[in-house]
N, C-alpha and C positions, 0 to 999 in steps of 0.2 A: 476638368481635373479627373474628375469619373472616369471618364474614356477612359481618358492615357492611362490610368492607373491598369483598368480591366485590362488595356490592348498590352501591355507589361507582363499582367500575367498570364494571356494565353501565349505568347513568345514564348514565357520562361515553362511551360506545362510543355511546348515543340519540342525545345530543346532539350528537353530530360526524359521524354518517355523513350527517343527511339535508342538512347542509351540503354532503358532497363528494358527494351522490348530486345536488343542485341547480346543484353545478357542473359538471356534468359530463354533463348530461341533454339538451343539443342540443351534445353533441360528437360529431365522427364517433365509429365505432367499427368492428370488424372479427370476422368471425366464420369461423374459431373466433381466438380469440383471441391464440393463437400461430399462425403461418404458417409451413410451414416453404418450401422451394425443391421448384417443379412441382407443388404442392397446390393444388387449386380453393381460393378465398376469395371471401370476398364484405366492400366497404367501404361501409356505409351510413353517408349524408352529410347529417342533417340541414339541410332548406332556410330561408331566411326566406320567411314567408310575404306578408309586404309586398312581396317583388319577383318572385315567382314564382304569386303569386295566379292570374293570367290564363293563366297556360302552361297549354296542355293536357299530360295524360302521355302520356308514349309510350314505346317501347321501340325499341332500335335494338341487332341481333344483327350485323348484317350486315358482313364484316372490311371491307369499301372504306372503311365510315364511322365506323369507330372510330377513336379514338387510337390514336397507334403510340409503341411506345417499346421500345428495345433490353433494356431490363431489366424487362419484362412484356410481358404479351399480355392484353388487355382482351376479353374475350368477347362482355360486354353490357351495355349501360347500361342502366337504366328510372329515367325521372321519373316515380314513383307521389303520390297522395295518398289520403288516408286519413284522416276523421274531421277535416278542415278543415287535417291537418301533410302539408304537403308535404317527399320523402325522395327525394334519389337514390342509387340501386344498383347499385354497379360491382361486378362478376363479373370477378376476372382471376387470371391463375396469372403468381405471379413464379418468373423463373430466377438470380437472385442473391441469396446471403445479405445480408443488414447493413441498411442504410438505403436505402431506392429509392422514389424519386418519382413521381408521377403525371404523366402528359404534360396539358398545357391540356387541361379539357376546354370546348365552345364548344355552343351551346346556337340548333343549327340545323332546328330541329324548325318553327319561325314567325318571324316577320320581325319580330317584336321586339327591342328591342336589351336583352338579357338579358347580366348579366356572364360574363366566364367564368372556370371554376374553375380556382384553383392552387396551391401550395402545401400539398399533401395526400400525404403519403411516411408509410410503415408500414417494422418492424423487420419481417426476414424469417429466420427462425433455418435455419442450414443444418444436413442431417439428421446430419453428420459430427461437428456441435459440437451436440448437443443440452442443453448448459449454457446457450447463452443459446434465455433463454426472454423476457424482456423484450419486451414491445410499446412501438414508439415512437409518443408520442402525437402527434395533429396541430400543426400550428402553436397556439399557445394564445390565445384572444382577448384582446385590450387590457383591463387592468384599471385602478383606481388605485395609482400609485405608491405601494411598498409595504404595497401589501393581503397580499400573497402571504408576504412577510417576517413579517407581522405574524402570519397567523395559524398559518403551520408554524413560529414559533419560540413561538409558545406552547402551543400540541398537543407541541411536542417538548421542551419543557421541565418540562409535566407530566407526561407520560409517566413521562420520565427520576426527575425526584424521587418521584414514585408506585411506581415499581416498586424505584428504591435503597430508601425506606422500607420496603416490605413484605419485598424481599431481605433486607436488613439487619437489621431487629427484630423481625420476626415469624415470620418459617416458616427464617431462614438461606441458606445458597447453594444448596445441595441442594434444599430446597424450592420455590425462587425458580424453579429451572430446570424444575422440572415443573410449576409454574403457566404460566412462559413459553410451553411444550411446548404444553400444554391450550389457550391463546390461539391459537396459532400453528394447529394443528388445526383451529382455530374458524373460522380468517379463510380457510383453504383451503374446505372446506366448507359456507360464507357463497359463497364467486366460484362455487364448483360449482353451487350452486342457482338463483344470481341466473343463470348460463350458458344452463340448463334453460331456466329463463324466457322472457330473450330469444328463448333457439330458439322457443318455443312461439309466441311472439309471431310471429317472423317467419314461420312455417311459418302461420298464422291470415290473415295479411296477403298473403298470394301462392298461398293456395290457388284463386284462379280463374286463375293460371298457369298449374297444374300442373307444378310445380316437380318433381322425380325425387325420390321421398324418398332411394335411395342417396346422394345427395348431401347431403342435412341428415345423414342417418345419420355418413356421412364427417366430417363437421365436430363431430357428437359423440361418437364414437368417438375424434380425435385430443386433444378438448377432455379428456375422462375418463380417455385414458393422461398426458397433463400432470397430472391433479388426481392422482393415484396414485403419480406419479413424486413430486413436490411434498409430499404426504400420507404416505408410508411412508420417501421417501428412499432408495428402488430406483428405478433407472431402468426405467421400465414402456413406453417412448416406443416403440420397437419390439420387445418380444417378441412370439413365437409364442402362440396359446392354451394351448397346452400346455407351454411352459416355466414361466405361472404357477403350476403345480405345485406347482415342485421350489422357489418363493420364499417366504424365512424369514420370514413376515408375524407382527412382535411385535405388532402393532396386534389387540386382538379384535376381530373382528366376522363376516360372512359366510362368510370363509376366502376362499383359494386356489381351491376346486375351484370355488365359483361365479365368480368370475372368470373361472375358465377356461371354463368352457362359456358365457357371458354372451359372451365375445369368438369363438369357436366359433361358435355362434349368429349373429352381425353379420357375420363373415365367410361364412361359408351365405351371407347375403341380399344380401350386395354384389357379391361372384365368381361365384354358381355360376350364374347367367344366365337361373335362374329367373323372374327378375323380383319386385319389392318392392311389398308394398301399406302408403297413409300409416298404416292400423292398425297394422303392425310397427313402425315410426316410435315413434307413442305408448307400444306398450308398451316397446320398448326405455326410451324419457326414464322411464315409469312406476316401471318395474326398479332405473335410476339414483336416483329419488328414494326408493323403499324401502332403497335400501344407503346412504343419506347419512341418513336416519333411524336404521338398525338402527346406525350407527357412533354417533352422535349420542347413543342411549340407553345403548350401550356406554360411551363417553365419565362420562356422568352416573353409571351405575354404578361403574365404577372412581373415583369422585371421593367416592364416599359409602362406599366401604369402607376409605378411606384417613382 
């Protein structure tokens, strides 16, 4: 009965993510994913390719010709393409928490009359309230009148009677919440990987930049202390390497001590002015996805001794 019930719900997890991974595939997005206040980011902004066909790309660093806006600093834009998708890339560091907008951007590269961009604001977490972690999403495209209704009140109405059934008559409350537990661990270490990904992506995509790897580094160093914060339920967002020590990690898997030298290690390559090569890069993401595996089989072990 176990089985069938588990083999029920990973069918119904197939059949709904590549739904929201199809809605959500030419939406902007932001990396890393939490932002907190004076941290480099970067917001990549899906183009249409029907009205940006003809633009040539370009890049523009230079501060006279960027947008200006009080509650950020744009560094640099580039309209890149790539494999026939046209993408543009804003580079900016914000100075306020909460919700903050993007100033127009206008698209004076050629004398075409290109629209300009608006309505593009991200959640910015400040480092003081490191509880909110929310990302706000872009403006959301026009759909049909109540698609949206339609299909989060039936994903939330099976859910809801799926998991009262199983609470209820099969494993009880107690059981119910360490299944929930094991879900919840699942979904953190699903966005951890899919994070990997993109990075790898975008570091593939801008390697004739020569983009600074410290700086991808930074963005998965803040992304990994979120997943760990989220993943254990200690706040990991700013410790020291060496405070990971002395933390009560009930979760098995690599320990404390590789944490700590794993962050040890990234902070070497960032501060000490040595300078970073993109190989350190890859093996750091490498590192990460052997400790989301070694949790992973941990996870399955502990499910089969129970």
């Amino acid at each position: 009965m176990r089985a069938r019930i588990v083999s029920l719900l990973f069918i119904f997890f197939l059949l709904i993510l590549p739904v929201q991974a199809q809605s959500r595939q030419d939406q902007p997005f932001v990396l890393p994913q939490t932002v907190f206040v004076g941290d480099l980011a970067r917001l990549v902004v899906p183009l249409s390719n029907e009205i940006f066909s003809a633009e040539e790309p370009f890049i523009v660093d230079t501060p006279e010709r960027l947008p200006q806006s009080p509650e950020l600093l744009i560094r640099r834009i580039e309209l890149e393409r790539r494999g026939g998708v046209s993408r543009l890339l804003i580079d900016f560091i914000p100075f306020v928490p909460g919700t903050i907008y993007f100033p127009e951007i206008e698209f004076r590269e050629s004398m075409s009359l290109l629209p300009i961009i608006t309505d593009i604001e991200v959640q910015v977490t400040s480092i003081l309230n490191p509880a909110q972690v929310a990302l706000s999403a872009p403006a959301s495209p026009l759909a049909i009148p109540g698609t949206s209704f339609l299909i989060y009140g039936t994903v939330a109405l099976i859910l809801t009677l799926l998991f009262l059934g199983i609470g209820g008559s099969v494993w009880g409350r107690r059981h119910f919440w360490e299944f929930w537990e094991g879900v919840r661990r699942r979904i953190f270490l699903f966005r951890m990987k899919k994070f990997i990904k993109l990075l790898r992506r975008e570091i593939s995509l801008n390697l004739n930049i020569q983009q600074s790897p410290v700086h991808y580094l930074s963005l998965l160093s803040a992304e990994f202390r979120e997943f760990l914060s989220l993943f254990t339920g200690i706040n990991c967002r700013s410790l020291t390497s060496g405070e990971f020590l002395v933390l009560p990690f009930d979760h098995p898997g690599p320990g404390a001590v590789f944490l700590s030298g794993l962050f040890q290690t990234w902070d070497t390559l960032r501060f000490s002015g040595r300078g970073m090569e993109m190989v350190d890069l890859t093996q750091a993401m490498d590192e990460i996805e052997d400790f989301l595996v070694t949790l992973i089989v941990k996870d399955k072990d502990k499910e089969v001794k129970k």
